[in-house]
N, C-alpha and C positions, 0 to 999 in steps of 0.2 A: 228733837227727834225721839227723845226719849218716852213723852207725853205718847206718842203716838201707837209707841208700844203697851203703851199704860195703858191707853183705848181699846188696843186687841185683848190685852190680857181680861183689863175688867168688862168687855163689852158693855161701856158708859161711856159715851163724847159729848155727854152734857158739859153745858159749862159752868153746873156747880157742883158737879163730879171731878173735873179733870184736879184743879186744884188742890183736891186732897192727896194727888200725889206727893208731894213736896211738904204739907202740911194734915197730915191724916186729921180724920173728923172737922178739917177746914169745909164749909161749904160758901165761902165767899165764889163772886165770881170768877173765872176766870176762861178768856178769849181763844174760846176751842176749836173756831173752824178749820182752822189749818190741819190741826191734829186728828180729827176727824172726816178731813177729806183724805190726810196722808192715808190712816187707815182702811178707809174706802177703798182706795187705788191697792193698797196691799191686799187684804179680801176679795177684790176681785180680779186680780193680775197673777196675785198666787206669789211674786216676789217679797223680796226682803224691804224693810222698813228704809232701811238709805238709799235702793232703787227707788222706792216710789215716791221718797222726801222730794230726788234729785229730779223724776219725773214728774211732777207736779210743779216742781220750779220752772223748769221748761217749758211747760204747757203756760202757764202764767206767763211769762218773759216774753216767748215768742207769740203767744195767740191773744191769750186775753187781753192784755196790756195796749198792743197794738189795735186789735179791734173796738176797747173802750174809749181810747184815744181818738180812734176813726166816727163814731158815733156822736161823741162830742161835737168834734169840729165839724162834724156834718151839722148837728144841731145849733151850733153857734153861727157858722159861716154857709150856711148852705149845701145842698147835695150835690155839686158837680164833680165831677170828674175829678179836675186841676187841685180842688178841697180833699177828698176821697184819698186820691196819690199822696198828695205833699204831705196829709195828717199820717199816712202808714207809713211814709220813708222818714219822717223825724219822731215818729213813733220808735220805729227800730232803732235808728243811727245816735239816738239820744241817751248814754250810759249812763247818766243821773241816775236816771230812774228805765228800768227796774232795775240793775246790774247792780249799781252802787251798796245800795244797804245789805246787801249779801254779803259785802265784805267787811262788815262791821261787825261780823256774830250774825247769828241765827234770829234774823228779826222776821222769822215767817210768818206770825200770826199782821204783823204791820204790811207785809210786803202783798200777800194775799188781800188785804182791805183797800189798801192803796191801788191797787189793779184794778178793784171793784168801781173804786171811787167815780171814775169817769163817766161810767154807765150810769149811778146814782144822779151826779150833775147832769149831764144831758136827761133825765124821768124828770129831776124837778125844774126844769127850764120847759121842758115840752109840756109838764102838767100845769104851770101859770103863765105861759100867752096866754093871753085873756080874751088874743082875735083866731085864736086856732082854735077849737072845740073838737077835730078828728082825732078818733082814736083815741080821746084823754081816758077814756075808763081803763085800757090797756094799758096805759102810762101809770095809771094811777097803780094800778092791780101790781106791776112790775117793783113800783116803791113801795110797798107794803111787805112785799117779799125780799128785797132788798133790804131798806134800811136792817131788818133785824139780822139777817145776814152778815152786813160789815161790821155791824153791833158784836156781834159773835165769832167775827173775824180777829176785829181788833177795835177798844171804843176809839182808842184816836185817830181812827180812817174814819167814823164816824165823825166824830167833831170836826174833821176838815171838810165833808159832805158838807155840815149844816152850816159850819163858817163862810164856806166857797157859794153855800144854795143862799146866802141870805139876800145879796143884791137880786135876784130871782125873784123873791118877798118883794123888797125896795122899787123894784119897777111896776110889779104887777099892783102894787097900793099907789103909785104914782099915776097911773095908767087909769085906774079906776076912779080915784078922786078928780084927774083931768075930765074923763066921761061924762063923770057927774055934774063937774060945774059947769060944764060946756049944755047942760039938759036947761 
């Protein structure tokens, strides 16, 4: 929370500005989106930095998390209805995750990228069907903006992206060697 005061103070939420908090003249990087959205939310809300920490936890937990979750399973299992319901109600009812690493310390730059995460898998599953071509430029355009975003959130919601996108890879190279020999 503190970072985020850092942010207002020096108006920099770069991420190889925030890090010299802690370490001055450090310009390594360091995983600022958290701390620059809290700031956002404070700048334009007008409250204090632990209202809008606690507000933006919120907004994540109950909205994004659930809606990412929702997008997924649409995209894995189809858009009905029964898919739609059941991915928002264990969406919610599931404390793992978001609720859980809250209570471990302050891992908002992780808990913010991990929210993101599902939206990421579901762009790279919709960008390599290989039999879907609708709307892939969208998709694509979406992961471009993405990836450096979680990147910026946190790198290890990132590496669970690329971890979790790789069978994604593995089918659509399976799919397309099938094609071929079959020509």
């Amino acid at each position: 929370i503190n970072a985020i005061q850092y942010v207002l103070d020096t108006q920099n939420g770069s991420p190889f500005a925030v890090g010299s908090m802690t370490a001055p003249g450090n310009l390594l990087f360091y995983p600022s989106g958290w701390h620059s959205l809290g700031s956002l939310v404070v700048q334009l809300s007008g409250g204090s930095v632990p209202a809008a920490s606690n507000a933006v936890v919120l907004v994540l937990a109950a909205l994004v998390w659930p809606v990412s979750i929702i997008l997924l399973a649409r995209t894995l299992f189809g858009g009905s209805a029964l898919v739609t319901v059941a991915a928002g109600a264990l969406a919610a009812a599931t404390p793992a995750f978001p609720y859980l690493p809250l209570h471990y310390g302050p891992l908002y730059p992780l808990f913010l990228g991990l929210s993101l995460a599902p939206v990421a898998l579901a762009s790279l599953i919709r960008v390599f069907r290989p039999h879907r071509a609708w709307r892939r430029q969208d998709t694509v355009l979406l992961l471009v903006l993405l990836i450096p975003g979680i990147a910026v959130s946190h790198p290890g919601a990132l590496l669970a992206v690329l971890a979790l996108g790789t069978p994604a890879l593995v089918v659509l190279g399976w799919w397309l060697w099938r094609a071929r020999r079959s020509v």
